[in-house]
C-alpha positions in Angstrom: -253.2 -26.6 -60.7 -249.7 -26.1 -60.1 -249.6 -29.5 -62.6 -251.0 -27.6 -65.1 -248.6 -24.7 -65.4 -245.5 -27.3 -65.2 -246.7 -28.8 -68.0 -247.2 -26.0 -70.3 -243.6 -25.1 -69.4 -242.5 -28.4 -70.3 -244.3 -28.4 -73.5 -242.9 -24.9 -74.2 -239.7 -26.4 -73.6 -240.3 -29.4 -75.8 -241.7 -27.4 -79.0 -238.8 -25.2 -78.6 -236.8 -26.4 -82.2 -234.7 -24.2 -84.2 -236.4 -22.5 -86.9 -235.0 -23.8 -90.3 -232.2 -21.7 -91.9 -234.3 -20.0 -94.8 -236.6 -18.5 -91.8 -233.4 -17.0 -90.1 -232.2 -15.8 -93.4 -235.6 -14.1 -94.3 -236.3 -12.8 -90.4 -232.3 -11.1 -90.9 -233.5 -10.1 -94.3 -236.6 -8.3 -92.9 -234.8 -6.9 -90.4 -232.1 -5.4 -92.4 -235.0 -4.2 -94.9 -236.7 -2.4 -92.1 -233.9 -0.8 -90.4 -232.8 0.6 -94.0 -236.7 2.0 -94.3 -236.5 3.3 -91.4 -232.9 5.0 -91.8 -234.3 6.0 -95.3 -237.5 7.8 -93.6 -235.3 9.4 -91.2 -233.0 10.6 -93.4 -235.9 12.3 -96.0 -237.6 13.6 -92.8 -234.1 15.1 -91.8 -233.7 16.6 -95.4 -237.3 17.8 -95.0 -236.3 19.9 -91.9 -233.3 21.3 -93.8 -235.4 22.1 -96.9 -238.1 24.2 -94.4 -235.4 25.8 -92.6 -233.9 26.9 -95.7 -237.2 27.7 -96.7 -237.6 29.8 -93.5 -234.6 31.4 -93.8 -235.1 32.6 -97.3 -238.7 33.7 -96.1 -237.3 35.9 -93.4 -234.5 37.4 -95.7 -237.8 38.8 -98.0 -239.5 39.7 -95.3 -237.0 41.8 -93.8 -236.4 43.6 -97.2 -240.1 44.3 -97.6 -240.1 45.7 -94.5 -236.8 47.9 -96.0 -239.0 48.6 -99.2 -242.1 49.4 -96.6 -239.9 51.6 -94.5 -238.7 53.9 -97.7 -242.0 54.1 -99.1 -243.5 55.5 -95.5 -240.8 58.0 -95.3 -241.6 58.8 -98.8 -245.2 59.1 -98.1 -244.3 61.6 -95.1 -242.7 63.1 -97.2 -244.9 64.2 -99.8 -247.5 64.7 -96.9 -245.1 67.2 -95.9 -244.8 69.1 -99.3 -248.6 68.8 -99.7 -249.1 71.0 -96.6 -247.8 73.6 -98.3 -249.8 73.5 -102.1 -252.1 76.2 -100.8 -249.4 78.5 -99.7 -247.6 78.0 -103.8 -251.2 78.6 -105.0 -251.1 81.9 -103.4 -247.8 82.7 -104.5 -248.5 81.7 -107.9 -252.0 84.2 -107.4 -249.6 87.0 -106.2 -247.0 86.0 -108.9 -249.7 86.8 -111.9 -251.2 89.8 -109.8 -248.0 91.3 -109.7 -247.0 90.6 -113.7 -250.3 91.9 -114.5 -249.2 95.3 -112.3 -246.0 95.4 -113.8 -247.8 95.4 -117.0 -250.4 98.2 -116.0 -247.2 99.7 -115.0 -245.6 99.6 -118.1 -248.7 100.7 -119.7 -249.1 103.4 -117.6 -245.4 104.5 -118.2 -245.8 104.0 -122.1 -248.8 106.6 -121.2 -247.0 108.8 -119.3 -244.5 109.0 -121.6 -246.2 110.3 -123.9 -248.3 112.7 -122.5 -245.2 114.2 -121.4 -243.8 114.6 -125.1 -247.6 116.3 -126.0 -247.0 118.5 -123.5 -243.1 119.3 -124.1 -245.1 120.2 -127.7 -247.8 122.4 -126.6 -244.8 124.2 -124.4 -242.9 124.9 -127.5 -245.5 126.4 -129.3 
């Protein structure tokens, strides 16, 4: 047994001829051709990652002026929340505001009146 694996050696050995000069050229070729495929897929994956973190960055930029946006409108939603509180207290005022010009009008009215019932009776005194 121990034949048998000295002779494949020597066999291997034997078979063992340079390869001819075109295969060298086209295994360097192939080589070269790879490695510049692979640099080349490295490189767009590379680019890749720059173009999503750019694409990040520019997403977290909006985001963080939405929430800006989002921030003023909820303090402008308080806001008017706040002044709404108060629309039935300005309905009453405005009630109180045309119940008093409708008094002041009675009042003027009533002075117009007045006023004249005080000059009929400065007549009936003089006669």
């Amino acid at each position: 047994m121990a034949n048998k694996y000295v002779n494949r050696i020597e066999s291997a050995a034997e078979v063992r001829e340079p390869p001819p000069p075109d295969v060298t050229q086209l295994c360097r070729d192939t080589f070269h051709k790879t490695a510049e495929y692979i640099n080349g897929e490295l490189v767009c994956t590379a680019e890749d990652y720059r173009l999503l973190e750019n694409m990040n960055k520019a997403t977290l930029n909006k985001y963080i002026e939405m929430k800006q946006i989002t921030s003023n409108i909820s303090k402008s939603i308080k806001d008017l929340n706040e002044k709404c509180k108060y629309i039935p207290y300005l309905e009453k005022i405005d009630q109180i505001e045309e119940s008093v010009a409708s008094l002041e009008q009675a009042a003027y009215k009533l002075d117009a009146y007045s006023k004249r019932l005080e000059s009929k009776f400065k007549q009936l005194e003089k006669r």
